[in-house]
C-alpha positions in Angstrom: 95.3 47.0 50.4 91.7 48.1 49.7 89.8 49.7 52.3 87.2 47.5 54.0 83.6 48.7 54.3 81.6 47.1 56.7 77.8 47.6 57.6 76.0 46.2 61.0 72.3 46.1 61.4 71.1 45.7 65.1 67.9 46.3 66.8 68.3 48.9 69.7 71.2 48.4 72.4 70.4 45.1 73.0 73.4 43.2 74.7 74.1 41.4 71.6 74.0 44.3 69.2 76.3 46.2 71.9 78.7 43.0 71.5 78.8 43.4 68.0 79.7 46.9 67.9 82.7 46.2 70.6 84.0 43.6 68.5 83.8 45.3 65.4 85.7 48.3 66.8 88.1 46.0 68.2 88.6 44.7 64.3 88.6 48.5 63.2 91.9 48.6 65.7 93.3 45.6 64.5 93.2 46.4 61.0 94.9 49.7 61.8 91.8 52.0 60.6 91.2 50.4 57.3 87.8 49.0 58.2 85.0 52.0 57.7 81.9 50.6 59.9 78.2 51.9 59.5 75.9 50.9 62.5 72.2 51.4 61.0 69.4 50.8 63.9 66.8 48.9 62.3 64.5 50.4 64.8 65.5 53.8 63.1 65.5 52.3 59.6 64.0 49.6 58.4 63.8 50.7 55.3 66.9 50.2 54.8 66.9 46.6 56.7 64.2 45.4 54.3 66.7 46.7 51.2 69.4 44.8 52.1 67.4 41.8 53.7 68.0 41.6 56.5 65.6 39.6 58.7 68.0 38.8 62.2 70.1 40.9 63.9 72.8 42.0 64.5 73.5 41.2 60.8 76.6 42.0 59.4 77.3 42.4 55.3 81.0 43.3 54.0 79.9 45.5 51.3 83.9 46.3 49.7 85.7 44.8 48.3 83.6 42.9 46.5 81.4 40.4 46.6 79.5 41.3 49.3 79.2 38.8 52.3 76.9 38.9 55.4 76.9 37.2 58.6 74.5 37.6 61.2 73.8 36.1 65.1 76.4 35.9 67.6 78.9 38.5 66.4 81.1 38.6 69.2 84.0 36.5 68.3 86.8 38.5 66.1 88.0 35.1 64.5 84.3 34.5 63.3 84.1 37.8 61.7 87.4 37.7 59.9 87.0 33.9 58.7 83.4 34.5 57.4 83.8 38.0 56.5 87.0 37.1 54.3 89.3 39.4 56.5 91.8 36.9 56.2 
């Protein structure tokens, strides 16, 4: 199986961007390490936010494998994540 690359955009360690980082570790587990995860703080870069278009957070985008697909909101449910992220 290909590795998964994810990328999450929050906006300081607000509750909801400290949910989204649980939950995606909690995935990282479950997937026994094959999910890489990159945190980006728009507050720190939004440079990069603007790039990728992000305009909410906490946004996540599944960058590999291909396509890419984002969600964004409440990102503290694991069966969102995998059904809109394609985990499944």
């Amino acid at each position: 199986m290909h590795p998964i690359c994810l990328r999450l955009y929050v906006t300081g360690q607000t509750p909801s961007a400290e949910r989204a980082i649980a939950t995606l570790e909690e995935l990282r587990k479950d997937f026994d390490g094959r999910i890489s995860v990159e945190v980006i703080d728009v507050l720190d870069d939004p440079v990069a936010a603007l790039s990728d278009d992000v305009y909410a957070t906490p946004t996540v985008f599944r960058i590999a494998p291909a396509p890419v697909r984002r969600l964004f909101g409440d990102l503290s449910r694991k069966e969102t994540l995998i059904l809109g992220l394609g985990l499944a």
